[in-house]
N, C-alpha and C positions, 0 to 999 in steps of 0.2 A: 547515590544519586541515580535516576533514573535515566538511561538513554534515552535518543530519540527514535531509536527502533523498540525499547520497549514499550514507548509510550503510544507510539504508532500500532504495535501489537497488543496492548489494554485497552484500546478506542475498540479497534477489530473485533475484538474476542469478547467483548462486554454492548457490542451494539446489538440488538432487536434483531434489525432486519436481517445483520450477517447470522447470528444464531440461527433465525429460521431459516435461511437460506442454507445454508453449510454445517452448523451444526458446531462444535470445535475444530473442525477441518480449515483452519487457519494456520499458517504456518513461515515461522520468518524462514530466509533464505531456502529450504525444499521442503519436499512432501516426503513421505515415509516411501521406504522402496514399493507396496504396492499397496496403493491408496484408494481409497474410499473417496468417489467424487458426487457433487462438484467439492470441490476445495479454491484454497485460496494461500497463494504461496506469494511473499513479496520479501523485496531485499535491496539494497541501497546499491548505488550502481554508483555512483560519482558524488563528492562536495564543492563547491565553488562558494572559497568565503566571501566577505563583503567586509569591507573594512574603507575607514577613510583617513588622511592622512593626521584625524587628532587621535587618533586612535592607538595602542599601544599593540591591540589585537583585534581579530575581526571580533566586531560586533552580534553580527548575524552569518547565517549560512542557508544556503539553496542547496541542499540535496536532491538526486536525481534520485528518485526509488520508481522502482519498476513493480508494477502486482501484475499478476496471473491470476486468473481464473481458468480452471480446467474443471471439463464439464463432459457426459457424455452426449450429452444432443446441443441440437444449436438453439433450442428453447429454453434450454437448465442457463446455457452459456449466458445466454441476451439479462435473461433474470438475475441471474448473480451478478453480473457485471452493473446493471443498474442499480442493484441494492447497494453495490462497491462505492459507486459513484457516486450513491447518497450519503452512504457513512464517510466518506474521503470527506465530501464537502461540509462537514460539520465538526471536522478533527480539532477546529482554533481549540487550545486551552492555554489560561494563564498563569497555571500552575506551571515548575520547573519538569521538563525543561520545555519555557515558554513556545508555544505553535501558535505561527502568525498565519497560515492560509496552507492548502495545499490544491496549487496548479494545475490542474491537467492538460497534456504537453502535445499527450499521442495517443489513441483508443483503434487497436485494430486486431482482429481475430484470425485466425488459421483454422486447418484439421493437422493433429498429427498424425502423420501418413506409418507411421508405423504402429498404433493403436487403433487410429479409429477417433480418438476423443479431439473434444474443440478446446480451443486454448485460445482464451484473451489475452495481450498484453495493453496497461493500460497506464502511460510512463508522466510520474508528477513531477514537481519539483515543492519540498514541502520547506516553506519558509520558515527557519523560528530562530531565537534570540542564541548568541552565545554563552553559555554559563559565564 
């Protein structure tokens, strides 16, 4: 059966605009020790299930995933991140395991001061059913 981090990383890695934007530099949990940018690194931070009380298990779950964008300019940054934000928003599928939307929660950028490069973080919460 498919996770919902693999399913999240078949969206990614099989979208348009992220190809032309990043190329395969998609990457769950980190990047390669010295990486080729921009890339796109994300990974699940928290689950908050949902459940009611006919329920025997939660039904659904709200995961907090976090994505990165790292970029060397603040032009490569802005563009990736919007390509991000188009392919997040078109993630629904009703195949297993079902995705009912994904949220965006928080969108805000930095430099990191010890390279040089820009780094978005941009934190969802992605709705989908419980197996």
């Amino acid at each position: 059966m498919t996770t919902l981090t693999e399913a999240i990383y078949t969206h990614l890695s099989t979208d348009a605009g992220i190809l032309a934007a990043v190329s395969t530099r998609v990457y769950p949990v980190q990047m390669p020790q010295i990486p080729t940018l921009p890339a796109i690194t994300f990974t699940r931070i928290s689950t908050t299930p949902t459940q009611t009380r006919d329920s025997a298990k939660p039904t659904h779950s709200r995961p907090h995933y976090q994505f990165d964008v790292w970029a060397t300019t603040w032009d490569s940054l802005d563009s990736v991140r919007a390509t991000l934000r188009t392919a997040i928003g078109t993630i629904a599928q009703s195949t297993t395991p079902r995705i009912d939307v994904a949220l965006l929660q928080n969108d805000f950028e930095l430099v990191e001061p010890e390279t040089g490069n820009w780094h978005a973080i941009l934190d969802y919460y992605v709705w989908h059913a419980e197996p």
